[in-house]
N, C-alpha and C positions, 0 to 999 in steps of 0.2 A: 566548518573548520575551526570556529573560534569557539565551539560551544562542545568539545567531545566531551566534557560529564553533565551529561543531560541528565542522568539519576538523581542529580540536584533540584531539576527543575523540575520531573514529576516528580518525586516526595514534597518541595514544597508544598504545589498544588495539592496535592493528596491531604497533609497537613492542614492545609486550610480548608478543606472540609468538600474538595470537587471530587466527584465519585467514578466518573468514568473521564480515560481520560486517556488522549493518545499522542507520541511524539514523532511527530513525518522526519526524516531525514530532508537535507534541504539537499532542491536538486539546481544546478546551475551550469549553465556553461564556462564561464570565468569568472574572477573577482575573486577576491583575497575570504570569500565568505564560504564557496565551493568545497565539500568532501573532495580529500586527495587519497592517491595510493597509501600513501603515507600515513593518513590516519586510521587505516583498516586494524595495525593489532588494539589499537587504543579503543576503536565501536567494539571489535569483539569485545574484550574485558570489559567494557560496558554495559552493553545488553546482557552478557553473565551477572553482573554486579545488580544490577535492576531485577533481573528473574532471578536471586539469590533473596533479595529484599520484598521483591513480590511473593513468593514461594513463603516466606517465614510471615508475612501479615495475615496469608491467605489460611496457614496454620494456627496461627493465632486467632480467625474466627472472624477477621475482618471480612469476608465473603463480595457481597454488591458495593460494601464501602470504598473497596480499593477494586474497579474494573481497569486495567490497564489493556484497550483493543487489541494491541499487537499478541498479547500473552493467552487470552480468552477465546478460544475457537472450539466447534467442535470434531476434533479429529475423524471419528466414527461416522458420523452423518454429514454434516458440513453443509454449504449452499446448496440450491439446489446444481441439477446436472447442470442448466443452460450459464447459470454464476460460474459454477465451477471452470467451461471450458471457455467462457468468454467474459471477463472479470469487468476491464473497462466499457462503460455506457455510451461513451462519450460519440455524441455524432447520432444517436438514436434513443439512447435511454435519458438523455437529456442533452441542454445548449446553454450556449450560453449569449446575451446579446448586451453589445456596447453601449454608447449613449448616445452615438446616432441612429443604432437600431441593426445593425450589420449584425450577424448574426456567424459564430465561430462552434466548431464542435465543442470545445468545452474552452474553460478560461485561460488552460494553459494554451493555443492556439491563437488566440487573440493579437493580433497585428504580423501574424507571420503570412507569407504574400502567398496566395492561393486557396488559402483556406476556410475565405466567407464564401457561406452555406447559401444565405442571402439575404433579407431585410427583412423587417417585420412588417414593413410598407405594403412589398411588391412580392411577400414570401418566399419559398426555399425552391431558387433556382438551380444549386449544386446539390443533385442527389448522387452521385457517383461515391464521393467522400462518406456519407451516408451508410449507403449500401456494401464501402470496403470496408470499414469499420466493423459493420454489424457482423461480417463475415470473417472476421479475422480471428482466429481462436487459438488455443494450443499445439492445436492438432496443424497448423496451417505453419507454424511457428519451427522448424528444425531443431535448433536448439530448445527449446521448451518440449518439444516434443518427447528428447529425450532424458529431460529434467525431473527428478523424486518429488519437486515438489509444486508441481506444474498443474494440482488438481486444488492446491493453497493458494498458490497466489496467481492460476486465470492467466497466464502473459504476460501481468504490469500495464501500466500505463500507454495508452498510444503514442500522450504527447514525447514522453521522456523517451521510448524505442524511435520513434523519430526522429528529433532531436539528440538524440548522445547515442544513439544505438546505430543510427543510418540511415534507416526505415522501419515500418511498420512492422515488417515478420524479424527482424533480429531484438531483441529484449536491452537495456540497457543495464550492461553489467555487473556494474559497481552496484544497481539496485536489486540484482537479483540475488548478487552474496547478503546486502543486507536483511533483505525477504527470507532466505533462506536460514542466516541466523537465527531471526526470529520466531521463525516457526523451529528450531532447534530448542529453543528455549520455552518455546511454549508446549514443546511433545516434553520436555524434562519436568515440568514445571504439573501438567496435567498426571503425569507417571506418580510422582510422588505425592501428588494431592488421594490419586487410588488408594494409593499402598496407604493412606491414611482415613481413608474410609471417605474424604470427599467430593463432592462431585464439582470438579472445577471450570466446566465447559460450561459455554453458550455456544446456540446456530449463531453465527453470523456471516454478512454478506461479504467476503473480501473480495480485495479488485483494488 
């Protein structure tokens, strides 16, 4: 909330010489630091402002120099199928473990009550959590289901559709307009790089 021209902060970096380089939206439930309704026309004109600036380096010849993740995908091809319908890992494609050993699907989960998997000690007693995760997809998802851009961005996050969505099969909203800008600006961004005889895409894995 305190930081909506973030275009500041990738071109610095960019500037100083970091070559890929990506900026998460912060996700929160309260505190003065949380994206609000309120700052949605300000992200739009933002991520425009960014993919305007991106678009013109990329013209310019800067190519690997300036990778900006959210802007670089590849439309045509894309992850494979299993990335595409099931983005986040979290709970099977990786974990994550505390400093006693307690063992959470990934780091956003960490200390919320039912969610250790189980210890590194006595190993993974909660396979249930596991095996809903693994199974949770797009297709599982209602809204997603019948989302444009549901094969780009995989569902979103477990932890944040849990936390701020409700549960696991609703998405969290305010993340999926941003996701969706994004990939807005990145189909604009890949359009004009053609029409210019560039090839602006990489495969990459989103989620």
């Amino acid at each position: 909330h305190k930081n909506l021209d973030f275009t500041k902060d990738v071109m610095a970096m960019s500037d100083l010489g970091f070559e890929h380089l990506s900026m998460e939206p912060v996700v929160g439930e309260e505190g003065d630091y949380v994206l609000r309704e309120e700052d949605w026309p300000a992200l739009e004109k933002e991520y425009e402002k960014l993919a305007d600036i991106y678009l013109q380096r990329q013209l310019e010849g800067w190519g690997e120099k300036f990778n900006f993740f959210h802007f670089r995908m590849d439309l045509y091809r894309g992850p494979c199928m299993a990335k595409r319908l099931r983005g986040c890992g979290a709970g099977h494609e990786y974990m994550a473990i505390v400093p006693n050993g307690d063992i959470y699907p990934c780091h956003q989960f960490v200390g919320k009550d039912g969610y250790v998997l189980g210890n590194v000690y006595d190993g993974l007693q909660n396979t249930e959590i596991p095996k809903d995760f693994r199974n949770t997809h797009v297709f599982s998802k209602p809204i997603c289901a019948e989302c444009w851009a549901k094969f780009f961005c995989s569902g979103g996050c477990h932890a944040n559709n849990i936390t701020l969505g409700g549960n696991l099969e609703t998405p969290y909203e305010f993340g999926c307009r941003l996701q969706k800008k994004r990939i807005e600006c990145a189909i604009m961004i890949q359009a004009e790089l053609e029409q210019a005889g560039i090839d602006g895409s990489i495969p990459v894995a989103l989620g």
